[in-house]
PDB file with one MODEL, atoms N, CA, C and O in Angstrom:
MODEL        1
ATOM      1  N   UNK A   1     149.907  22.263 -88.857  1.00  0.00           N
ATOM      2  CA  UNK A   1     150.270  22.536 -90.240  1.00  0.00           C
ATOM      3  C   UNK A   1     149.170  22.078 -91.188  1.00  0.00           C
ATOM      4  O   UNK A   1     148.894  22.546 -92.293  1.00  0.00           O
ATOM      5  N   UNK A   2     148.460  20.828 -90.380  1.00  0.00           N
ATOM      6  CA  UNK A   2     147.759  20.021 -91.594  1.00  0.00           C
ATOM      7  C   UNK A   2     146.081  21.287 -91.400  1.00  0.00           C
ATOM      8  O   UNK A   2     145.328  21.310 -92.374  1.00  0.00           O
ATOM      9  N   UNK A   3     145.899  21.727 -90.787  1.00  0.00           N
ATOM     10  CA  UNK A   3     144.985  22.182 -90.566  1.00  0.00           C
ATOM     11  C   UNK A   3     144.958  23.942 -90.937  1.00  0.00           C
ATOM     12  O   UNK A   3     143.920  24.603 -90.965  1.00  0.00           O
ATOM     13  N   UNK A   4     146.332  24.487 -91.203  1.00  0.00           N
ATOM     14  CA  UNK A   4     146.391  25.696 -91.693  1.00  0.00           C
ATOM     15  C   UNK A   4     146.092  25.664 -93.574  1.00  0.00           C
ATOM     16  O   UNK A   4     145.359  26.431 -94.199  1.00  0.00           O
ATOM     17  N   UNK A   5     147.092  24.298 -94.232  1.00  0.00           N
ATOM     18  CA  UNK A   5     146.686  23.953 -95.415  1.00  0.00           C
ATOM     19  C   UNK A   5     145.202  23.803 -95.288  1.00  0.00           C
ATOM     20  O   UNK A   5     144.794  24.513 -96.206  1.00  0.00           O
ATOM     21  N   UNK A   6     144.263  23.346 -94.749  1.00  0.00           N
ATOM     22  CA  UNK A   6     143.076  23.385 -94.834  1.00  0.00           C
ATOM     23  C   UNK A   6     142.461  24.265 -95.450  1.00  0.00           C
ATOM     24  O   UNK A   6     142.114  24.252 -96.631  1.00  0.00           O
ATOM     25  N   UNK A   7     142.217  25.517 -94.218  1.00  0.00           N
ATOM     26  CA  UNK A   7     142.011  26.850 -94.007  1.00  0.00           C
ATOM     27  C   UNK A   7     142.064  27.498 -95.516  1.00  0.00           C
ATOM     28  O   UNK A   7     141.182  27.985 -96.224  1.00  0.00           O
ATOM     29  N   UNK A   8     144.040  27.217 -95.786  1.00  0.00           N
ATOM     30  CA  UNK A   8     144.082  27.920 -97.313  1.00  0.00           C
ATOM     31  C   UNK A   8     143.413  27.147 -98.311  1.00  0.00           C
ATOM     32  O   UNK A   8     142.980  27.827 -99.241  1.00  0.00           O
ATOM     33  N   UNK A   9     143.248  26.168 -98.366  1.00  0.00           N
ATOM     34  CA  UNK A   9     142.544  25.668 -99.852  1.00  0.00           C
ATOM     35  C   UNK A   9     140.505  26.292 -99.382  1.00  0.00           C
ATOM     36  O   UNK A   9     139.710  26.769-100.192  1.00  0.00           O
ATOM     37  N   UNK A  10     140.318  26.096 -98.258  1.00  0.00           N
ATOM     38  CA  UNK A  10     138.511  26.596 -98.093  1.00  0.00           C
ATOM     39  C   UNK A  10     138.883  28.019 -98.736  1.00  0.00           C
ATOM     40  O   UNK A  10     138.593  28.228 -99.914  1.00  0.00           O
ATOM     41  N   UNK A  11     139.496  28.954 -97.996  1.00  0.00           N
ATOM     42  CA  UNK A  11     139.034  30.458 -98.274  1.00  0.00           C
ATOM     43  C   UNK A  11     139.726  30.363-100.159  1.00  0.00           C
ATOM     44  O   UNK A  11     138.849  30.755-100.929  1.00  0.00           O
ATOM     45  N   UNK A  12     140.780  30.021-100.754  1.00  0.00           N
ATOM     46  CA  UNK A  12     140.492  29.706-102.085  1.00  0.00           C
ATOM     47  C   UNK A  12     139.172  28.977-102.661  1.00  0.00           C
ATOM     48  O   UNK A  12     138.850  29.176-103.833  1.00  0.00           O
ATOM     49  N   UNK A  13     138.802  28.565-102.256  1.00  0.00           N
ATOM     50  CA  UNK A  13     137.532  27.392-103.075  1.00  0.00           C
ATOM     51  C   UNK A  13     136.548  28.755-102.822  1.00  0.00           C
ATOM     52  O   UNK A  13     136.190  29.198-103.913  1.00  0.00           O
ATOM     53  N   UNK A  14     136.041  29.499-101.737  1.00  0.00           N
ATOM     54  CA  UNK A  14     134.937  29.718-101.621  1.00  0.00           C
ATOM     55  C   UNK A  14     135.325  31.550-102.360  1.00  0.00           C
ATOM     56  O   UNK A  14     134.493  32.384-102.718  1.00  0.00           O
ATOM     57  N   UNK A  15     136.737  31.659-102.374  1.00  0.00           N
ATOM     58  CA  UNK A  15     137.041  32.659-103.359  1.00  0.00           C
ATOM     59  C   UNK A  15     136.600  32.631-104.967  1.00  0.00           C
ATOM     60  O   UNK A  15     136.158  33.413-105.809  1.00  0.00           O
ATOM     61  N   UNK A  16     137.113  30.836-104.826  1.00  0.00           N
ATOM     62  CA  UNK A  16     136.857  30.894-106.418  1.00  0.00           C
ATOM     63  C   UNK A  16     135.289  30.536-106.820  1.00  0.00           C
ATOM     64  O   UNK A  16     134.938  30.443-107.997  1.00  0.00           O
ATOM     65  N   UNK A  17     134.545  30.379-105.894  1.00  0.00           N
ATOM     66  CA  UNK A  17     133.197  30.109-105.600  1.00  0.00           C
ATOM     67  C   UNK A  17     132.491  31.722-105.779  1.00  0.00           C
ATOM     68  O   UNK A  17     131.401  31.794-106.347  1.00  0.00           O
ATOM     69  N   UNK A  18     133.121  32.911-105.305  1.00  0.00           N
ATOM     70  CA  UNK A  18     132.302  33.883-105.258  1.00  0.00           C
ATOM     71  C   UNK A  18     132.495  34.422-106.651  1.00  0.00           C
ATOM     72  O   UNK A  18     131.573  34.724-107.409  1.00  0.00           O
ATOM     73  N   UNK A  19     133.988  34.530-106.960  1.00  0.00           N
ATOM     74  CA  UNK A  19     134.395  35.177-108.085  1.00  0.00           C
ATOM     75  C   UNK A  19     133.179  34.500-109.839  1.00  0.00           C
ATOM     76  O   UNK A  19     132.544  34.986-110.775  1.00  0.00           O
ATOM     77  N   UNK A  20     133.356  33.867-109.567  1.00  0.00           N
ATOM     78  CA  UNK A  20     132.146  32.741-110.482  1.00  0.00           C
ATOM     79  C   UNK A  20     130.762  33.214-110.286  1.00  0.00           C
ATOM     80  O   UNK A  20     129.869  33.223-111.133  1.00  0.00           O
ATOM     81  N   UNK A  21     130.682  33.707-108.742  1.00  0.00           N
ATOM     82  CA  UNK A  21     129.362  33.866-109.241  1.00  0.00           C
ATOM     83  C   UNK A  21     128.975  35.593-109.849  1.00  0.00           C
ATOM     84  O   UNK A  21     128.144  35.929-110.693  1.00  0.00           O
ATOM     85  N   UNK A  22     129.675  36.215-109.261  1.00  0.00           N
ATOM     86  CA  UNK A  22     129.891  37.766-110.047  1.00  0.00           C
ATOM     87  C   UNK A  22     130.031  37.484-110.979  1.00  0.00           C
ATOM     88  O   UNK A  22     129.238  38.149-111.645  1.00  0.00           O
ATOM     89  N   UNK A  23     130.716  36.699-111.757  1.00  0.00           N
ATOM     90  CA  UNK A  23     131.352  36.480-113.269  1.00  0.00           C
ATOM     91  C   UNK A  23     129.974  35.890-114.231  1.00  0.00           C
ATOM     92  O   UNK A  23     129.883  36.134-115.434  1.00  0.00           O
ATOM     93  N   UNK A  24     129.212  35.290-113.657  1.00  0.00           N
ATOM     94  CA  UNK A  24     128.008  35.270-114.156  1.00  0.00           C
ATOM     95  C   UNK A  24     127.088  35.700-114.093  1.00  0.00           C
ATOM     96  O   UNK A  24     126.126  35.129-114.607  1.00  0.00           O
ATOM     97  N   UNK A  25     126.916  37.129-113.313  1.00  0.00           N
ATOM     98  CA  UNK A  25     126.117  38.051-113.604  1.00  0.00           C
ATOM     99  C   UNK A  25     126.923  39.318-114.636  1.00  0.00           C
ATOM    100  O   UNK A  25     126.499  40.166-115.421  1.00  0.00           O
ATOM    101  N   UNK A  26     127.925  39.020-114.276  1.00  0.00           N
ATOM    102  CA  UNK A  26     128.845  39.998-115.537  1.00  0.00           C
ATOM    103  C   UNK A  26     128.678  39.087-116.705  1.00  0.00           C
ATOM    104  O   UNK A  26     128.797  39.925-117.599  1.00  0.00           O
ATOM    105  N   UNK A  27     128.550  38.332-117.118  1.00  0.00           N
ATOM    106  CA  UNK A  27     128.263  37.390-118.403  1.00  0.00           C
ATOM    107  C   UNK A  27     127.081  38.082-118.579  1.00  0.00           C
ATOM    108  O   UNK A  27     126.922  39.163-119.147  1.00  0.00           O
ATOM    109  N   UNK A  28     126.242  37.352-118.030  1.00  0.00           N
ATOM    110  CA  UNK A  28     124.509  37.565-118.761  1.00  0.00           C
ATOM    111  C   UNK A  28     124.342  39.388-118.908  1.00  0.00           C
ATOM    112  O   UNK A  28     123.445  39.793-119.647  1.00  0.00           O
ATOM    113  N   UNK A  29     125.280  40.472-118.143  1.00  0.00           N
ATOM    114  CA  UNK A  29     124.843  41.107-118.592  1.00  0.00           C
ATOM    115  C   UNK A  29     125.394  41.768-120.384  1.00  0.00           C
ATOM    116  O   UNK A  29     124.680  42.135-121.317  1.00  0.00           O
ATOM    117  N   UNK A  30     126.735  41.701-120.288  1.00  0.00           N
ATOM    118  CA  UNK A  30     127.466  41.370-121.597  1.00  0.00           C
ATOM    119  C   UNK A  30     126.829  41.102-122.182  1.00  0.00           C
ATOM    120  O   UNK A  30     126.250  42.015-122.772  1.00  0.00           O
ATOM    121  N   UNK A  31     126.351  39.459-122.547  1.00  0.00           N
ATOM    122  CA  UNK A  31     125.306  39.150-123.466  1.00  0.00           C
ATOM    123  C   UNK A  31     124.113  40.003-123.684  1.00  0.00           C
ATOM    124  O   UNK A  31     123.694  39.946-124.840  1.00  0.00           O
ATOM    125  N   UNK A  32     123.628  40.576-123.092  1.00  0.00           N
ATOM    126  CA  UNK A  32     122.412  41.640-123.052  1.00  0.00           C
ATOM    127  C   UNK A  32     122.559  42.955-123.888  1.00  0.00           C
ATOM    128  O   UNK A  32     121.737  43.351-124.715  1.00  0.00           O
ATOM    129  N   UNK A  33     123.903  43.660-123.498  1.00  0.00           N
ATOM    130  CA  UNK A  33     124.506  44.446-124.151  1.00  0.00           C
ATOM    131  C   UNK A  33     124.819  44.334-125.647  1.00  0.00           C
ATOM    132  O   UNK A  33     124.364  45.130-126.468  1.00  0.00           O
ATOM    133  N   UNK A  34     125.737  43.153-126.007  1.00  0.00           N
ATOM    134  CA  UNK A  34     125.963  42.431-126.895  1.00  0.00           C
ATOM    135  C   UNK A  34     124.144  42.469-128.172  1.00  0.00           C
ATOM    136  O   UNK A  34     123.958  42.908-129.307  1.00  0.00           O
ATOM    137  N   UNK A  35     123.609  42.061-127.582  1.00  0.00           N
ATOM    138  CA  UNK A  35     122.654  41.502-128.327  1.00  0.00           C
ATOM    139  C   UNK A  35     121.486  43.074-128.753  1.00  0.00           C
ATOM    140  O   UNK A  35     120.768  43.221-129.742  1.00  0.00           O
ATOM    141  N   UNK A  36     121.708  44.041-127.546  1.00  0.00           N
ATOM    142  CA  UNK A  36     121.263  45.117-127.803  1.00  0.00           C
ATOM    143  C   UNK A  36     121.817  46.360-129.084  1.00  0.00           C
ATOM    144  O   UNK A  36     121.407  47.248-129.832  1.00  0.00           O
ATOM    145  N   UNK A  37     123.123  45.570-128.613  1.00  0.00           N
ATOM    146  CA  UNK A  37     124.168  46.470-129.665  1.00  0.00           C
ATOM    147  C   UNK A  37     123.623  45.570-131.256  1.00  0.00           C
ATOM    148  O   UNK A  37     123.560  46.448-132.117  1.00  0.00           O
ATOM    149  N   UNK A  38     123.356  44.620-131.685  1.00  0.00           N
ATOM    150  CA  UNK A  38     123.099  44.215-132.983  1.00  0.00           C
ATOM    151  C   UNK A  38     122.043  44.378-132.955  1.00  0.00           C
ATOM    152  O   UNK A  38     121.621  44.713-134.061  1.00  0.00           O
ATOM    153  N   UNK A  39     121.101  44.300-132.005  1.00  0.00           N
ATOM    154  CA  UNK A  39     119.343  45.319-132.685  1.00  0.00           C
ATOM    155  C   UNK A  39     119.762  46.284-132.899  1.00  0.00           C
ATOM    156  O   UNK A  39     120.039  45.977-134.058  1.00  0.00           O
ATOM    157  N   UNK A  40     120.097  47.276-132.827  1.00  0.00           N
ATOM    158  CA  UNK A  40     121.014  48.548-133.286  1.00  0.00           C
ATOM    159  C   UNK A  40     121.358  48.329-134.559  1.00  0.00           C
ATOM    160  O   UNK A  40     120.763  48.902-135.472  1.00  0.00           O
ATOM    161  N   UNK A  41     122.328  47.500-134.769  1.00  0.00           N
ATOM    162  CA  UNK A  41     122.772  47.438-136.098  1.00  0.00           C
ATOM    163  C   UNK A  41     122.067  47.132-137.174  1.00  0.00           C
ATOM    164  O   UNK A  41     122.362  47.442-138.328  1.00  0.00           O
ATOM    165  N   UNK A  42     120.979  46.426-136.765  1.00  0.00           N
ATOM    166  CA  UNK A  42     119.896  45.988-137.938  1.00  0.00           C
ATOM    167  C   UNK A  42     119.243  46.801-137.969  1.00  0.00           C
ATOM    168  O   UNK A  42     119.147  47.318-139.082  1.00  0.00           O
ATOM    169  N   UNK A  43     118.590  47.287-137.089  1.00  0.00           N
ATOM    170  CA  UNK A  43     117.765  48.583-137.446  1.00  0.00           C
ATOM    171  C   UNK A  43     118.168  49.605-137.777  1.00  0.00           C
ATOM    172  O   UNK A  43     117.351  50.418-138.209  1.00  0.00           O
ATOM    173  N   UNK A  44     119.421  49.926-137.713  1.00  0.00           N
ATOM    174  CA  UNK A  44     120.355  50.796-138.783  1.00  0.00           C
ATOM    175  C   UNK A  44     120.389  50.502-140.374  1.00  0.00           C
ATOM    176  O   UNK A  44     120.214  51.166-141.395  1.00  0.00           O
ATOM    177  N   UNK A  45     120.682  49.257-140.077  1.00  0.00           N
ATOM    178  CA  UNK A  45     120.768  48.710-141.545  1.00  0.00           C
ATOM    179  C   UNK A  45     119.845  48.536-142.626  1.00  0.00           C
ATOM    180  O   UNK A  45     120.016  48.776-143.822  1.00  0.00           O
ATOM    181  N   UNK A  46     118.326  47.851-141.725  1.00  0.00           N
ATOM    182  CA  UNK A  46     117.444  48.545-142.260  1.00  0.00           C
ATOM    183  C   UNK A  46     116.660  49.764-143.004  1.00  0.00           C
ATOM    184  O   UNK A  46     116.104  49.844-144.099  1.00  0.00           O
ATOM    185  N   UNK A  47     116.845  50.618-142.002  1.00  0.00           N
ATOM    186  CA  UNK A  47     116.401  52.003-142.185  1.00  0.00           C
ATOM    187  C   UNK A  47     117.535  52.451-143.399  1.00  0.00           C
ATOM    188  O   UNK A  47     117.398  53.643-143.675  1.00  0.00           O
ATOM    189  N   UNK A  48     118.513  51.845-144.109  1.00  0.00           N
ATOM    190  CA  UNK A  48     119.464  52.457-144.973  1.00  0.00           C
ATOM    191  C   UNK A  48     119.482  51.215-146.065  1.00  0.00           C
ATOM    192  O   UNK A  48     120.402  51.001-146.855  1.00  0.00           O
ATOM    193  N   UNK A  49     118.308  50.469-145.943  1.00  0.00           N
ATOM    194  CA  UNK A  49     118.154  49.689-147.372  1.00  0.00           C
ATOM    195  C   UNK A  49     118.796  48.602-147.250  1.00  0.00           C
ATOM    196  O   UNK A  49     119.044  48.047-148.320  1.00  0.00           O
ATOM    197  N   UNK A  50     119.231  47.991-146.127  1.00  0.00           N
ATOM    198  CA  UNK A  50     120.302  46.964-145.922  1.00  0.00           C
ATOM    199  C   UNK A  50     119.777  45.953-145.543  1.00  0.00           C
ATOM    200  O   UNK A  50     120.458  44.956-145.303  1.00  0.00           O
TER     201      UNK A  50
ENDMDL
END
């Protein structure tokens, strides 16, 4: 028993270990997007006197 609880908490940890690390390449790219989308906006804003 003590050794099946094991089992389940590793494959959670190294679940929540992978999910984290996808999640931070989905971050940085967001931010990228994010930051592309407001050069956009300024140079909109610009070009219209803003």
């Amino acid at each position: 028993m003590h050794h099946m609880i094991q089992k389940i908490v590793i494959v959670l940890l190294s679940s929540v270990f992978l999910l984290s690390i996808a999640g931070c390449s989905t971050m940085k790219g967001l931010g990228q997007d994010i930051k592309k989308g407001g050069q956009h906006l300024e140079n909109a804003a610009e070009s219209h006197g803003g």
